[in-house]
Every structure is written in structure tokens, then in C-alpha cells.
PDB file of N, H, CA, C and O in Angstrom:
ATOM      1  N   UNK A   1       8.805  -6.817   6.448  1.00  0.00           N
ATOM      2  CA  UNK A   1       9.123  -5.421   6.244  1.00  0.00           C
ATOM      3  C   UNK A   1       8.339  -4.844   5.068  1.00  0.00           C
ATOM      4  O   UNK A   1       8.372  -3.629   4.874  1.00  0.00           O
ATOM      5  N   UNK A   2       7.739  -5.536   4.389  1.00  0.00           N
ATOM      6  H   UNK A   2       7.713  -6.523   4.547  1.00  0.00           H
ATOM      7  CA  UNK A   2       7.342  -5.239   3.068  1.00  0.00           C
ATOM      8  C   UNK A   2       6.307  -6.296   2.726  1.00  0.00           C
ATOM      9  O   UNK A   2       6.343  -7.405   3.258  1.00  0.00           O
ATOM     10  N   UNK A   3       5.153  -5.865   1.613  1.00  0.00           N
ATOM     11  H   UNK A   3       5.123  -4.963   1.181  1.00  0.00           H
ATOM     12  CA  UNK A   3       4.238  -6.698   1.273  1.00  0.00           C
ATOM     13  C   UNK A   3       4.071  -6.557   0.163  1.00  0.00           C
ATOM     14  O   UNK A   3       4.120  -5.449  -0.371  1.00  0.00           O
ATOM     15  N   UNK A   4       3.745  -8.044  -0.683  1.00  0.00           N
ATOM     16  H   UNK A   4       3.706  -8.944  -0.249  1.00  0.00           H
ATOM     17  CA  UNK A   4       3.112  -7.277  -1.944  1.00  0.00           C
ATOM     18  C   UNK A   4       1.494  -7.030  -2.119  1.00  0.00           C
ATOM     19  O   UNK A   4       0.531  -7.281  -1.395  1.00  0.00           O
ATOM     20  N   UNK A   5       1.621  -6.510  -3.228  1.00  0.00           N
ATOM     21  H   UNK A   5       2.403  -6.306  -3.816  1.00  0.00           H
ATOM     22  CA  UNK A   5      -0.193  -5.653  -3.217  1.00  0.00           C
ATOM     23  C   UNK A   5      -1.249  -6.804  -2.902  1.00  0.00           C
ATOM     24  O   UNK A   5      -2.176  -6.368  -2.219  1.00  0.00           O
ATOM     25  N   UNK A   6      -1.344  -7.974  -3.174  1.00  0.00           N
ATOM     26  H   UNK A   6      -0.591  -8.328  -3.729  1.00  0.00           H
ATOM     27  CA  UNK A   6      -2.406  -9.005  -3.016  1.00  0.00           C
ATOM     28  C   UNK A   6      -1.768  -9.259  -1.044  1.00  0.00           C
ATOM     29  O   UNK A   6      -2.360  -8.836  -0.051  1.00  0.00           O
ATOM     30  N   UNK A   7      -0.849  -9.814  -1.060  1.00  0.00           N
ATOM     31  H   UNK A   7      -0.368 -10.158  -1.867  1.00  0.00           H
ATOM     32  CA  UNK A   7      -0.536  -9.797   0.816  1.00  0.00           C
ATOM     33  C   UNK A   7      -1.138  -8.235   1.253  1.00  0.00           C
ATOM     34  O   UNK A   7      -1.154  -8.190   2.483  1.00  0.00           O
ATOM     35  N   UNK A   8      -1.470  -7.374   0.855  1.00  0.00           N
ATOM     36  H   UNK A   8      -1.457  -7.411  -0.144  1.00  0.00           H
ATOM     37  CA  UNK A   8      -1.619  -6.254   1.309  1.00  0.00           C
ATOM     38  C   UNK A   8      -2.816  -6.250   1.623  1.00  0.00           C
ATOM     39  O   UNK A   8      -3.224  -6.026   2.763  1.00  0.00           O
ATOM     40  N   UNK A   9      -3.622  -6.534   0.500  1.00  0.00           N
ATOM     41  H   UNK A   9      -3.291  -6.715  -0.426  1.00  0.00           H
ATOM     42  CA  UNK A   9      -5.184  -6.751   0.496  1.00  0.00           C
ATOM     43  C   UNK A   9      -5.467  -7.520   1.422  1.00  0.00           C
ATOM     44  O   UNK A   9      -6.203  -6.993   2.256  1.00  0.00           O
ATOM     45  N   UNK A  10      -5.069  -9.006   1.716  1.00  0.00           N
ATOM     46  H   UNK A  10      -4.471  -9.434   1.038  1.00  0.00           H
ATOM     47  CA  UNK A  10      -5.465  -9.461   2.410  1.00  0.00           C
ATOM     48  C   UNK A  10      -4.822  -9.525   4.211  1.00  0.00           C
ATOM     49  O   UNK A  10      -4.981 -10.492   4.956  1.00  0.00           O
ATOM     50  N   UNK A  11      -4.157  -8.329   4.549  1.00  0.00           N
ATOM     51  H   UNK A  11      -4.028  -7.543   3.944  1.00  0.00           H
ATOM     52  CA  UNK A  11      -4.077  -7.809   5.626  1.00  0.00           C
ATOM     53  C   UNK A  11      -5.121  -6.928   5.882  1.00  0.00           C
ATOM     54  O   UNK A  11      -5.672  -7.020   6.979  1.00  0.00           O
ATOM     55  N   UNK A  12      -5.527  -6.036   5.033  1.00  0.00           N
ATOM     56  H   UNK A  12      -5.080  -5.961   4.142  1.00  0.00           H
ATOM     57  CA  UNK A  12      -6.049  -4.587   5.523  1.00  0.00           C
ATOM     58  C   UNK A  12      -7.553  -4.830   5.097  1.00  0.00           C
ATOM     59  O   UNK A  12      -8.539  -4.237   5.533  1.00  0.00           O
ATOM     60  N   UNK A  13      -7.503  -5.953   4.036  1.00  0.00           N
ATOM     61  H   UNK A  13      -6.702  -6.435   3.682  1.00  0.00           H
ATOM     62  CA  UNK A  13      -8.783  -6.074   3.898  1.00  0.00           C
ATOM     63  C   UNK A  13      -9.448  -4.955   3.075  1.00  0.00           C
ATOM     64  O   UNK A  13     -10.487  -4.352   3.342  1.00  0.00           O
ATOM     65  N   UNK A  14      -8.673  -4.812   2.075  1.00  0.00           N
ATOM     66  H   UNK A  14      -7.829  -5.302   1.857  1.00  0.00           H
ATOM     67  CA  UNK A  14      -8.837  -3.261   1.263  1.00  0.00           C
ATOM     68  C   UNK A  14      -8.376  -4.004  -0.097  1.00  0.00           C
ATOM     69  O   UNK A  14      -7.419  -4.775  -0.166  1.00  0.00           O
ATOM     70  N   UNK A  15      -9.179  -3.658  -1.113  1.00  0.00           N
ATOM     71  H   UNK A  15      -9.957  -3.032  -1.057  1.00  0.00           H
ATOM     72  CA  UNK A  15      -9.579  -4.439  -2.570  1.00  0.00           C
ATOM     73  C   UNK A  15      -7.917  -4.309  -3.105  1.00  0.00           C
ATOM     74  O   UNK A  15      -7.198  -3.380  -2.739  1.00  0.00           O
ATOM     75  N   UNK A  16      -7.534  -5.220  -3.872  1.00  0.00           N
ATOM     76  H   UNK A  16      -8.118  -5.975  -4.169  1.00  0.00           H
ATOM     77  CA  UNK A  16      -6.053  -4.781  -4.612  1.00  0.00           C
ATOM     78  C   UNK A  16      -6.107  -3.826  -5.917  1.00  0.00           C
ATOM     79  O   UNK A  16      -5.181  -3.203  -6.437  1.00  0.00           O
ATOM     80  N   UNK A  17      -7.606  -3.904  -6.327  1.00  0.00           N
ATOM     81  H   UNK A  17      -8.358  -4.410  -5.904  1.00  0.00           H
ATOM     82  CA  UNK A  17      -7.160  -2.273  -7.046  1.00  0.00           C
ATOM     83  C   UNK A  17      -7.338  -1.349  -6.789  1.00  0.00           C
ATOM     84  O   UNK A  17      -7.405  -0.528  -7.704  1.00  0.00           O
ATOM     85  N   UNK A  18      -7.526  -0.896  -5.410  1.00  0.00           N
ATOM     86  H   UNK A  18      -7.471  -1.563  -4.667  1.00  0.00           H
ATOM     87  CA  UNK A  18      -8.056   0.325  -4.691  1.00  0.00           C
ATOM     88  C   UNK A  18      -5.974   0.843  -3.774  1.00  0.00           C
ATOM     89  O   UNK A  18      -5.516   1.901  -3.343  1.00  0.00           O
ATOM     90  N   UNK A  19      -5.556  -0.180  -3.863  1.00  0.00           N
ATOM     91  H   UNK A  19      -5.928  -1.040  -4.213  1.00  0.00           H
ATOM     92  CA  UNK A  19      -3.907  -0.534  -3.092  1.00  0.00           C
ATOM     93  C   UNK A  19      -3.275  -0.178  -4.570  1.00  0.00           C
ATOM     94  O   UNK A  19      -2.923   0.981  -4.791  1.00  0.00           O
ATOM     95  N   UNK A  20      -3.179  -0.884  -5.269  1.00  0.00           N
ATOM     96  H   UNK A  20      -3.464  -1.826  -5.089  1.00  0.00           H
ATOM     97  CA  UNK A  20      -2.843  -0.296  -6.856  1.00  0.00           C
ATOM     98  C   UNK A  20      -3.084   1.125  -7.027  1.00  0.00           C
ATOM     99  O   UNK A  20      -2.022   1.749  -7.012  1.00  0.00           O
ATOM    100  N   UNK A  21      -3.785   1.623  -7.135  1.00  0.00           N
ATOM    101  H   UNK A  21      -4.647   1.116  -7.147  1.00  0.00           H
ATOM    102  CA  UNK A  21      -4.261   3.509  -7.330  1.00  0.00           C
ATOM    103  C   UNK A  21      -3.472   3.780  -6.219  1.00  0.00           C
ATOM    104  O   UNK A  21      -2.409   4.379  -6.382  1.00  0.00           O
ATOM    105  N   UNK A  22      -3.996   3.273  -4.618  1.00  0.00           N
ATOM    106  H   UNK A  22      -4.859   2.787  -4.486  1.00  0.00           H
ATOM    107  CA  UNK A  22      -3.289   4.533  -4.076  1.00  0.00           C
ATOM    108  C   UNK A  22      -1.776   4.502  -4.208  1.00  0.00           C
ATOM    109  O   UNK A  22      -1.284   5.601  -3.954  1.00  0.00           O
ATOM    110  N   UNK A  23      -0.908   3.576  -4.528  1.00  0.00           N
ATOM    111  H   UNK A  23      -1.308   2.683  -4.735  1.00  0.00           H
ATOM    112  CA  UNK A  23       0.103   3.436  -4.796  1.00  0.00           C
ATOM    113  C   UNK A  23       1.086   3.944  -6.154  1.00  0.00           C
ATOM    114  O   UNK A  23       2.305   4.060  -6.284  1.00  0.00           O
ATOM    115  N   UNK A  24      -0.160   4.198  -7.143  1.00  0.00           N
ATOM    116  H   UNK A  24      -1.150   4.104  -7.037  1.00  0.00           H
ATOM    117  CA  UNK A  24       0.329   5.359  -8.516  1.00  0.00           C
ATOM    118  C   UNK A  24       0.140   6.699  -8.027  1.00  0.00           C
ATOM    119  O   UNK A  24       0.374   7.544  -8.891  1.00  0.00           O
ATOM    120  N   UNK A  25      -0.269   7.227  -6.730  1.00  0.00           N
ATOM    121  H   UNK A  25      -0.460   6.541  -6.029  1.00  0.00           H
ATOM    122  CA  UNK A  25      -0.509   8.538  -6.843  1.00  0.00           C
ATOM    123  C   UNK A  25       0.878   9.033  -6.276  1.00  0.00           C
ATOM    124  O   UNK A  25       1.654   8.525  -5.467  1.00  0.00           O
ATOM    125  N   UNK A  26       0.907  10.220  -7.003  1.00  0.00           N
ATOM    126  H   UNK A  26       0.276  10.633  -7.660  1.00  0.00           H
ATOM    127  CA  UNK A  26       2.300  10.927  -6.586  1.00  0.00           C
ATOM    128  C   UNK A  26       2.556  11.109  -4.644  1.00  0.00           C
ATOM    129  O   UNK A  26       1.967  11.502  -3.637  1.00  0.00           O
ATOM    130  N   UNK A  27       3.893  10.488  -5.108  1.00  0.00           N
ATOM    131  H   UNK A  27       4.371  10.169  -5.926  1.00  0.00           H
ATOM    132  CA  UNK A  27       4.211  10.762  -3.203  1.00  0.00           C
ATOM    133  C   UNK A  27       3.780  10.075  -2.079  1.00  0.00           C
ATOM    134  O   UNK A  27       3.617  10.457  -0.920  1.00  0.00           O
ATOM    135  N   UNK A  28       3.580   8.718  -2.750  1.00  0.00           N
ATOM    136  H   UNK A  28       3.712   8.408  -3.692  1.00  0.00           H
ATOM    137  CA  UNK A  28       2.973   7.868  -1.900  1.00  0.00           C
ATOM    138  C   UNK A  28       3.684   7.448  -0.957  1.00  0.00           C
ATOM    139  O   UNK A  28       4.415   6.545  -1.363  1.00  0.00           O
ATOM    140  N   UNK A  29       3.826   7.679   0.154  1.00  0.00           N
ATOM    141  H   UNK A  29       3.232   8.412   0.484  1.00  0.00           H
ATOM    142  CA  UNK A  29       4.575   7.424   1.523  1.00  0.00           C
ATOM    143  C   UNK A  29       4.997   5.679   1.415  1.00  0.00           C
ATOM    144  O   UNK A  29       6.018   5.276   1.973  1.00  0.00           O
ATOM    145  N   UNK A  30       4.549   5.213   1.032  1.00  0.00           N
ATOM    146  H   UNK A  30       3.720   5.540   0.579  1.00  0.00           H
ATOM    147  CA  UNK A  30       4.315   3.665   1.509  1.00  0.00           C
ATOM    148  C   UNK A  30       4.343   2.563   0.248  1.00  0.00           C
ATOM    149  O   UNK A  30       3.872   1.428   0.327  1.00  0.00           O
ATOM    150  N   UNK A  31       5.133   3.257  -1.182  1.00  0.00           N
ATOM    151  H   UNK A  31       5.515   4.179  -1.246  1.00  0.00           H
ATOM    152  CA  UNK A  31       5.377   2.254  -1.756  1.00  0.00           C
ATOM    153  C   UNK A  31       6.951   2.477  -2.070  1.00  0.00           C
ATOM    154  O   UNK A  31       7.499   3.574  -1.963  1.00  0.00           O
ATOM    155  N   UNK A  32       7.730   1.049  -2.551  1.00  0.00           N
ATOM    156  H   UNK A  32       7.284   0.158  -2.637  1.00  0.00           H
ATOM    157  CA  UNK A  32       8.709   0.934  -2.952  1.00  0.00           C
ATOM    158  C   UNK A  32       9.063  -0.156  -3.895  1.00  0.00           C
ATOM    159  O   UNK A  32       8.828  -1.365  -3.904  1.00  0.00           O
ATOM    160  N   UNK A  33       9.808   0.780  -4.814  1.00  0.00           N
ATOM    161  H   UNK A  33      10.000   1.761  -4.807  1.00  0.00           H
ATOM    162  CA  UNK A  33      10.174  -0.012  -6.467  1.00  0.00           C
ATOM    163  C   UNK A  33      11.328  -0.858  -5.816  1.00  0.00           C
ATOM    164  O   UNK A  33      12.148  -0.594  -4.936  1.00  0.00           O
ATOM    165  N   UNK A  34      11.114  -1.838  -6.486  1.00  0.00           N
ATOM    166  H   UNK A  34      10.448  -2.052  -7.201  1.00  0.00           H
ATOM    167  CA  UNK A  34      12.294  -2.954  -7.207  1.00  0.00           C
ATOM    168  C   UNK A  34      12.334  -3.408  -8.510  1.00  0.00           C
ATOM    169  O   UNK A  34      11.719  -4.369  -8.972  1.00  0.00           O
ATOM    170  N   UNK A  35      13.146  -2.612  -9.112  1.00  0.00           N
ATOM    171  H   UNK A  35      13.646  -1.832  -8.737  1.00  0.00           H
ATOM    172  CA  UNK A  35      12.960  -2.800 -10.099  1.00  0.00           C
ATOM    173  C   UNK A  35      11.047  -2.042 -11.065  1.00  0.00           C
ATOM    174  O   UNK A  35      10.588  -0.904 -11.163  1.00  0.00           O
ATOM    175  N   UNK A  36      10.652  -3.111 -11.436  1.00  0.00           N
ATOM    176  H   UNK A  36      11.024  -4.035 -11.357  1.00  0.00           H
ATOM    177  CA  UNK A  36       9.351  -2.970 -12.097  1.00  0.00           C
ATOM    178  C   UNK A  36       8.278  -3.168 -11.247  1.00  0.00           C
ATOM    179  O   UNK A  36       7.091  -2.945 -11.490  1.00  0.00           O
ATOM    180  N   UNK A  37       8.766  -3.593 -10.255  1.00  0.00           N
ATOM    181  H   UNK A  37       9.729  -3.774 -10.059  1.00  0.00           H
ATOM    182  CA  UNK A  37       7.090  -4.591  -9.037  1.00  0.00           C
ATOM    183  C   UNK A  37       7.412  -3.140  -8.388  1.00  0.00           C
ATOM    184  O   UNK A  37       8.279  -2.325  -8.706  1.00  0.00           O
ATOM    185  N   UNK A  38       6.430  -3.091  -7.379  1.00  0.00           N
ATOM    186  H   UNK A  38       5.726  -3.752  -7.120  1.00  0.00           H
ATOM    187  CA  UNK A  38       5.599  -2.428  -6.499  1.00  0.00           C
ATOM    188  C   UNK A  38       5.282  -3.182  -5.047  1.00  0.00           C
ATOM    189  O   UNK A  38       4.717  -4.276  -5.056  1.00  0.00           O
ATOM    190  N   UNK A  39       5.619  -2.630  -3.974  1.00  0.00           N
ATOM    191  H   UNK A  39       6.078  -1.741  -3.967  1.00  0.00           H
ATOM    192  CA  UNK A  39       6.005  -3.399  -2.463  1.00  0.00           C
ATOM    193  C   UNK A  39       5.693  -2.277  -2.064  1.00  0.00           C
ATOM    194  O   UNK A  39       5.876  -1.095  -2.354  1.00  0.00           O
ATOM    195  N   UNK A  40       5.009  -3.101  -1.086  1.00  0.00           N
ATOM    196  H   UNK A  40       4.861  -4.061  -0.850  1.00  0.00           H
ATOM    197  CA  UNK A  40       4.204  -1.708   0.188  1.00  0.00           C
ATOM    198  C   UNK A  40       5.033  -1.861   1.383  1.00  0.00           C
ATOM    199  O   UNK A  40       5.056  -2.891   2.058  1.00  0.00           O
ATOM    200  N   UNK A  41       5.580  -1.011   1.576  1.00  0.00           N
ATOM    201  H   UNK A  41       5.561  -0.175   1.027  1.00  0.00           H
ATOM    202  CA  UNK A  41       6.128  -0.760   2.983  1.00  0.00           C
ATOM    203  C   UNK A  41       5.173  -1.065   3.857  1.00  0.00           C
ATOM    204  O   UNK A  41       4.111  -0.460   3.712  1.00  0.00           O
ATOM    205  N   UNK A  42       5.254  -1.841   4.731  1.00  0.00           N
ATOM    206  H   UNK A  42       6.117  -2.333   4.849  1.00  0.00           H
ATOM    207  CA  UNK A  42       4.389  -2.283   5.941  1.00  0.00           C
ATOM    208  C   UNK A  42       3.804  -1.022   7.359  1.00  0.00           C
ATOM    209  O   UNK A  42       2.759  -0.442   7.654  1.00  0.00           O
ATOM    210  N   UNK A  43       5.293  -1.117   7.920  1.00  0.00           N
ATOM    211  H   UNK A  43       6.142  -1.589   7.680  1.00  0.00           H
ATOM    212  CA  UNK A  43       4.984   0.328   8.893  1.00  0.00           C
ATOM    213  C   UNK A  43       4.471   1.481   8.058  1.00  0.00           C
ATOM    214  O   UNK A  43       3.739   2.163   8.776  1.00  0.00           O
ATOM    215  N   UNK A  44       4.566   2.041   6.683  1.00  0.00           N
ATOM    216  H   UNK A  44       5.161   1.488   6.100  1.00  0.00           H
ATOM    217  CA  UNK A  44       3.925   2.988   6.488  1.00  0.00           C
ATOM    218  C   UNK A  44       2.464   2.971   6.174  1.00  0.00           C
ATOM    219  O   UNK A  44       1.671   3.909   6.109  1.00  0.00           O
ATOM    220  N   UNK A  45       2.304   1.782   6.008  1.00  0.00           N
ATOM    221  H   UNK A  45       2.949   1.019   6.061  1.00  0.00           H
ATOM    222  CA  UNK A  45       0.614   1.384   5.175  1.00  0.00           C
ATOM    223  C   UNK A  45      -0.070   2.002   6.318  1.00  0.00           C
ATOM    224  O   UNK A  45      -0.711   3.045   6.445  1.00  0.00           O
ATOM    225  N   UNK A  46       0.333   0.829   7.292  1.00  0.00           N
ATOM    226  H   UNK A  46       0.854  -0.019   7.188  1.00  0.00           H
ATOM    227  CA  UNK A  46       0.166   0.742   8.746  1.00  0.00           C
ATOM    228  C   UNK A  46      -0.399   2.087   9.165  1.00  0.00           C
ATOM    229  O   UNK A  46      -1.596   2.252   9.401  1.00  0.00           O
ATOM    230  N   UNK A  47       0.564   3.089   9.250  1.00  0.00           N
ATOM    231  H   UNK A  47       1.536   2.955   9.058  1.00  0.00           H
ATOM    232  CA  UNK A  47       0.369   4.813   9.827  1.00  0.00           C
ATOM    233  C   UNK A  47      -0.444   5.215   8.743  1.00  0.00           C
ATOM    234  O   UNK A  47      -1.431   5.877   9.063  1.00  0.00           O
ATOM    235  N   UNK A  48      -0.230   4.913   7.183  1.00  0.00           N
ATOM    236  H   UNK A  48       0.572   4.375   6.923  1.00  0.00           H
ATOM    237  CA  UNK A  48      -1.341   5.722   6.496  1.00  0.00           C
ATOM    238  C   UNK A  48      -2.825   5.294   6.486  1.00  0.00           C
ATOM    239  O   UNK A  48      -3.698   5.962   5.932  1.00  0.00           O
ATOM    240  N   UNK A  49      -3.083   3.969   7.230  1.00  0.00           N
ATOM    241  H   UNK A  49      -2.374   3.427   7.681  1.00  0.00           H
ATOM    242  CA  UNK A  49      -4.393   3.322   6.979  1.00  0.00           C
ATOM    243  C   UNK A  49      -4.869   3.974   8.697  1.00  0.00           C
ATOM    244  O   UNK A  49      -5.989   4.020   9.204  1.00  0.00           O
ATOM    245  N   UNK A  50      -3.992   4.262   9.068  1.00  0.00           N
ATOM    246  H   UNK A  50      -3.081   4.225   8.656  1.00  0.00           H
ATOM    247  CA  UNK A  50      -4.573   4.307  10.968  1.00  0.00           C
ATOM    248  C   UNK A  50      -5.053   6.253  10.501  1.00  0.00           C
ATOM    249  O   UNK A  50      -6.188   6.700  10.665  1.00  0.00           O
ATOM    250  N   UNK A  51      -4.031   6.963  10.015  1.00  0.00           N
ATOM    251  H   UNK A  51      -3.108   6.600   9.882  1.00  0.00           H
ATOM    252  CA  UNK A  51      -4.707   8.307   9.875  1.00  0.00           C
ATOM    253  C   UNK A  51      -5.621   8.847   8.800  1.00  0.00           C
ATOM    254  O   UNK A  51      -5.786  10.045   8.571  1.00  0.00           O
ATOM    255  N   UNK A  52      -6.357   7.571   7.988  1.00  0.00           N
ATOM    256  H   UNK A  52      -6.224   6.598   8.174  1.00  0.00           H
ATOM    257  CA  UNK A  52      -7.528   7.827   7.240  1.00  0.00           C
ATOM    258  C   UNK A  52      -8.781   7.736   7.866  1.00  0.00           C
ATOM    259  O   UNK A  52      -8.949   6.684   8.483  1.00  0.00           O
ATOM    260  N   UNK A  53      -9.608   8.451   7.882  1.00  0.00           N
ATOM    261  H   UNK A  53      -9.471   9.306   7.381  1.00  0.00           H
ATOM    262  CA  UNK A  53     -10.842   8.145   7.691  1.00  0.00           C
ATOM    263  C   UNK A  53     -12.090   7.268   6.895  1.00  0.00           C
ATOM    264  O   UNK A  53     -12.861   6.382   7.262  1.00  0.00           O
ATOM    265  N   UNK A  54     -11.901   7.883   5.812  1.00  0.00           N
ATOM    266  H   UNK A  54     -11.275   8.602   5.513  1.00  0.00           H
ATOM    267  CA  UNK A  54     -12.408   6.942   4.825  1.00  0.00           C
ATOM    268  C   UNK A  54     -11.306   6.903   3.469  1.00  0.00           C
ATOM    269  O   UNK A  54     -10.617   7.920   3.396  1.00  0.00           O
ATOM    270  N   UNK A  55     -11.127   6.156   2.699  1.00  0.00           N
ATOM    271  H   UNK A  55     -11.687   5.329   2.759  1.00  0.00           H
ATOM    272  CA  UNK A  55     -10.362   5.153   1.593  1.00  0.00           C
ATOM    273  C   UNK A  55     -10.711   5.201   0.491  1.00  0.00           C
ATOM    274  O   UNK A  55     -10.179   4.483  -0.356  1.00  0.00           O
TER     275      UNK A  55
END
């Protein structure tokens, strides 16, 4: 249901500090706090990586 930023990278194949930034920007559909860490929602990465163009 959830990934962390390095499992993320190596799904999407997208650098972990490029997943880091987009994940500080305001309103990011697709991250979620616990606490202090940072977890990428899976289905949303998912829909936000399918309706980009370029990254």
C-alpha cells in the first residue's frame, strides 16, 4: 500500500532525490507522514507518474 522513498526509486526507476523534492512540494497527492518518515502512497505515485510527461 505504501513505499518508502528508496523502494520507490527502485520501482519507477526515478533517482531518490528527485522522489524527495517532489514529495516536499506543497500538496503532494502521494505522500504520507508517520510520524517524521515520509511514505509514498503507491496507487497515487502510480496515477501521478502515468499523467506526467516529463519529471
Amino acid at each position: 500500500m505504501t513505499l518508502t522513498i528508496r523502494e520507490a526509486a527502485e520501482y519507477s526507476n526515478i533517482g531518490i532525490n528527485k522522489i524527495d523534492s517532489l514529495l516536499r512540494t506543497p500538496n503532494c497527492p502521494f505522500v504520507l507522514y508517520v510520524g517524521t518518515k515520509k511514505l509514498v502512497k503507491r496507487k497515487e505515485f502510480e496515477e501521478f507518474i502515468s499523467n506526467k510527461l516529463i519529471i
